[in-house]
C-alpha positions, 0 to 999 in steps of 0.5 A, a space after each residue: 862538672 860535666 853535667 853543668 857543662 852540659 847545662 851549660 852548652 844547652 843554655 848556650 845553643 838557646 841563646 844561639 837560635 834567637 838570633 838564627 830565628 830573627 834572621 830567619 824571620 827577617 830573610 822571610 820578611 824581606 823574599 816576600 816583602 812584594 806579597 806582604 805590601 798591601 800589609 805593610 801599607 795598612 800597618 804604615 796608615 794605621 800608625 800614621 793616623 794614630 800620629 796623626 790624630 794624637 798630634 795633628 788633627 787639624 790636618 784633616 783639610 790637607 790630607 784630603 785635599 792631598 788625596 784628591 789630588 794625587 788621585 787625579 795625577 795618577 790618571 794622567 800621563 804626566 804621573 811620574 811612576 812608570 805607569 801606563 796601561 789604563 786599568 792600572 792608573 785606574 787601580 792607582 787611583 782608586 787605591 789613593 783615594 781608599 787610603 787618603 779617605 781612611 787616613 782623612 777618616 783616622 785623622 779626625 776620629 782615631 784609628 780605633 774609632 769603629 767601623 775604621 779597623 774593619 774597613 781598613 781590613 776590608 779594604 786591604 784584602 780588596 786592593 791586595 787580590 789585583 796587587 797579588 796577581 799583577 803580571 809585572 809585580 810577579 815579573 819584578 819578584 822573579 827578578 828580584 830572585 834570580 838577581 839574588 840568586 845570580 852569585 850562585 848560579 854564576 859559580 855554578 856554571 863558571 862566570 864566577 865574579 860576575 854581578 848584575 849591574 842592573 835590571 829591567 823588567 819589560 813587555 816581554 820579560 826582563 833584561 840585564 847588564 853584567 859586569 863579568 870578572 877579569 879575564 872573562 869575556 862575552 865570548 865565555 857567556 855565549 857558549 854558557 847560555 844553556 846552563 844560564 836557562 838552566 840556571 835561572 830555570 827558564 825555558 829553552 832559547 829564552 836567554 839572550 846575550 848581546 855584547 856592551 859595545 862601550 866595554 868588553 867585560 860586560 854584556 846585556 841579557 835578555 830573559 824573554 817570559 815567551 816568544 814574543 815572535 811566535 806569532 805571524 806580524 802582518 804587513 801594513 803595507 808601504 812605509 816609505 815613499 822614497 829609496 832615500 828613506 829607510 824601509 821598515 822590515 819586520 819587529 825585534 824581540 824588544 819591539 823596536 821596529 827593523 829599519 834598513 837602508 836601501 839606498 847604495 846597498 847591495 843585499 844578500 837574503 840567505 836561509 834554507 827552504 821554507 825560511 822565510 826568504 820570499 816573505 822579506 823579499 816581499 816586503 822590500 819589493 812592496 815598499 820598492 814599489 812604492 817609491 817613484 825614484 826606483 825602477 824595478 828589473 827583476 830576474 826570476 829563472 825559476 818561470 818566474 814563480 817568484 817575482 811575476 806577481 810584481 811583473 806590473 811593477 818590474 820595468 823588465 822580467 827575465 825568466 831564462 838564462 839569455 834574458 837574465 844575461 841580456 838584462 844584467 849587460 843592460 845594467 853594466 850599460 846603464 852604469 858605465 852610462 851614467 859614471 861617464 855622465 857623473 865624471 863629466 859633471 864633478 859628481 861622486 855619488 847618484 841622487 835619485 828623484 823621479 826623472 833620474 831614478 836608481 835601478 834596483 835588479 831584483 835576482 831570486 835564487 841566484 844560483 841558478 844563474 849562477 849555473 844555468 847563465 854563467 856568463 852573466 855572473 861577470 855582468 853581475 860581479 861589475 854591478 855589484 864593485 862598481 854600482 853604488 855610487 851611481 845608484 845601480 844596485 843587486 838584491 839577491 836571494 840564495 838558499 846558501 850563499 856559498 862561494 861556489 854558488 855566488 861566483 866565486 864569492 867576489 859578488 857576496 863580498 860588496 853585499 853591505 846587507 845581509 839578511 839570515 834566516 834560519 839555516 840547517 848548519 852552523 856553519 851556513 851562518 858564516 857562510 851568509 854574514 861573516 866570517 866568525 860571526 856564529 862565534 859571536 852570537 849570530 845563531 840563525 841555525 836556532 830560528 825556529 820559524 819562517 821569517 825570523 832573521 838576522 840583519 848585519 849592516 849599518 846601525 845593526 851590528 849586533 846579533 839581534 833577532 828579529 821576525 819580518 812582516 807577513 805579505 799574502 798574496 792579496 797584499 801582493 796583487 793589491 800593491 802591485 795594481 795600487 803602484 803599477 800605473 807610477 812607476 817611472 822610467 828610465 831616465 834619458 841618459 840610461 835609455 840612451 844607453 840602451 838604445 843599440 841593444 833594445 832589440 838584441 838578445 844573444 847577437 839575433 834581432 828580436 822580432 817577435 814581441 813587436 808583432 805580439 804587441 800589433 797583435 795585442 792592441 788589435 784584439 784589446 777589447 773596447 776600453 784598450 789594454 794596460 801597459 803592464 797587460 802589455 808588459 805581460 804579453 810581450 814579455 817586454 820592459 815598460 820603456 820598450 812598451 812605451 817606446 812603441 806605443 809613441 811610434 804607433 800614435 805618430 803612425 797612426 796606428 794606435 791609439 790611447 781609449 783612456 788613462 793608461 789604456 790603448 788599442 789599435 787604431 780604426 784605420 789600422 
């Protein structure tokens, strides 16, 4: 009895493992089901021509003009498949034809018909070496794993009950949509994006997670392959020719390009040294530059290292604290000038054109003035509360824009734009954007090169990063010498404003940039000077430089040698 129990359970353990040998085998079949493809194909052709060739022979025409055609779809765009490199539509192509010709050839003489077998052989280990080591079937594999594997690595790192909704695989990588379960939120994952890399056995801060807009218990993930910003994106210059129009800053992660709105905003650039500052403020001044219905101040207490390369471009550069204070009080007179103007006439809003241009004032390091002219921080405050309907606007640049730093914080607070690089403490990321916005995701303390950043504004809420492009220096001077020559006035109405404090600086009548300028236009050489050389000379704005060459020309006492060019008179 107790050795036919041991029989018995011996028989039964047998007929147990048949079917834990077939899952197994299954379960093999299926993981490697992407590897074992090309196989697959040339089982599927070597039954298709035996149905084929015992049941349909006369079908030999079709099959072959289906091949043909079909071939010849694959290398054009309209082919339905997400196929768009061109050595992969050439694969397609190729591997059409190899496997219509042979099911063509198998039709009319049989599968077995020598050298078929052989050929189809051949022709499978050919097509299966590229199919094997494609970049995008081995991303869809990966894929494939980690959203089998996500259960498991969801327990482990405790978003239990969540599930992958759907997934992508891109240039960079791949991406996710999650549902999680109820009661988790987004919040819960982003302070679990370590283990999730570690889980999913990637690299450290290749995990992304963005909030679903539509529905708090879901979320995207990103898993980048590689950087896709690691290296520098050079600028191609001007994109846009109007302030009216959106400005292109630099790249996302996904490839989408940064678009940012100019017009009406105030813009903040915050991040610690060497993060990038000069090279996004680079990129607005290049494109500012670049449109006729924009004049350009610029404040630059730092010698004016920063902003005198645009100084051909900026109607008026201040580099100490009594001209920044002067030009910051000629903007509160340009804006109450034209609000009035605007009152009178009915309208709400600035409409910038050529002949009636906005004013965008440039500050670099506005702590500094913050500290070195704290009386034009009041000046500052009234632009910022009251200068965007009327098209009068800051850009500033800071390190850390703490409130200190800012004035008291009441100018950081109208800075509708804001762009973060990378900072040295967590809490600076608050500091620059928002309130509660490192909780949410925003982690610029983890940007690990220059000219990476965050953008928060209109259309881009959330926290995506992104690398702006890349200005030199040549891009820089050859910029500025393209535009110097267009770039507009003021209009009447706000010289007109100007007018009683042209020559005032600090309460003492400025006399000598007028006798800079005489001395100038006598020394010009032959072909006369420039009026940014002039500009640069004096250390005056374009409209004073004007202003005095008319008045000269009316006296006799200069004279325009050429386009744009001007010297002393003879009879001077």
């Amino acid at each position: 009895m107790r050795a036919f129990s041991r029989r018995h359970r011996r028989q039964l353990l047998l007929l147990d493992e048949r079917p834990s040998l077939l899952l197994a085998l299954g379960r093999f079949l299926f993981r490697y089901r992407s590897e074992l493809a090309p196989f697959a194909t040339a089982t599927a052709l070597f039954m298709g021509g035996a149905v084929f060739h015992s049941q349909e022979p006369d079908a030999v025409p079709w099959l072959f003009a289906a091949t043909v055609g079909v071939a010849a779809l694959t290398l054009t765009r309209s082919f339905p498949w997400n196929i768009d490199r061109t050595e992969e539509r050439i694969y397609a192509a190729v591997g059409t034809l190899i496997a219509g010709g042979w099911l063509t050839a198998a039709t009319a003489l049989g599968p077995s018909h020598e050298p078929l077998p052989l050929l189809l052989l051949t022709a499978t280990v050919a097509l299966a070496v590229p199919w094997w080591t494609h970049r995008r079937r081995r991303a869809r594999v990966r894929v494939d794993r980690a959203i089998q594997a996500w259960p498991d690595i969801a327990e482990n790192i405790g978003l239990a009950g969540s599930r992958v909704m759907s997934a992508v695989v891109d240039i960079w990588g791949w991406r996710a949509r999650l549902h999680l379960a109820n009661g988790q939120s987004v919040a819960d994952v982003l302070s679990r994006v370590p283990a999730i890399e570690s889980g999913l056995g990637t690299r450290p801060g290749a995990v992304r997670v963005e909030p679903d807009p539509a529905h708090a218990g879901r979320f995207m993930m990103r898993v980048l392959a590689a950087d896709p910003h690691a290296g520098a994106i050079p600028w191609r210059g001007p994109s846009v020719q109007s302030i009216n129009h959106p400005i292109e800053l630099g790249v996302f992660e996904d490839a989408a390009t940064v678009r940012i709105s100019l017009l009406r905003k105030h813009i903040l650039i915050g991040g610690t040294t060497d993060a990038g500052k000069s090279g996004v403020l680079n990129v607005i001044l290049g494109n500012l530059a670049a449109c006729p219905d924009v004049v350009l101040w610029g404040i630059d207490l730092k010698g004016g290292m920063e902003l005198r390369p645009w100084a051909s471009c900026l109607a008026r550069l201040a580099t100490t604290p009594a001209e920044a204070a002067v030009l910051l009080r000629d903007g509160v007179r340009v804006l109450d000038a034209r609000a009035e103007a605007m009152s009178r006439a009915g309208a709400r809003v600035w409409e910038p054109t050529p002949k009636a241009p906005a004013l965008v004032i440039v500050v670099d390091e506005y702590a500094e003035l913050v500290e070195q002219a704290p009386g034009a921080v009041e000046a500052a405050e009234s632009i910022a509360r009251r200068g965007r309907a009327v098209a009068t606007t800051l850009l500033t640049a800071n390190q850390r824009p703490t409130q200190k730093s800012m004035g008291g914080g009441a100018l950081r607070s109208q800075m509708s734009v804001r762009i973060c690089l990378r900072v040295r403490e967590r809490r600076d990321v608050d500091l620059i954007l928002d309130r509660g916005m490192l909780s949410a995701g925003w982690h610029a303390h983890t940007l690990d090169a220059p000219g990476k950043f965050y953008i928060l504004g209109d259309g881009h809420t959330q926290p995506r990063r992104a690398r702006g492009y890349l200005v030199t220096d040549e891009d820089v001077q050859t910029t500025a010498a393209r535009y110097a020559e267009s770039r507009p006035p003021l209009d009447g109405l706000s010289e007109g404003a100007l007018v009683e404090a042209d020559d005032v600086v600090e309460g003492e009548v400025v006399t000598e940039p007028e006798i800079t300028l005489q001395m100038a236009l006598r020394d010009a050489p032959s072909d006369g000077l420039s009026v940014p050389e002039l500009m640069h000379f004096t250390g005056m704005r374009r409209t004073w430089i004007y202003d005095r060459l008319q008045q000269y020309v009316q006296d006799g006492r200069a004279a325009q040698v050429a386009r744009g060019r001007w010297k002393s008179s003879a009879d001077d």
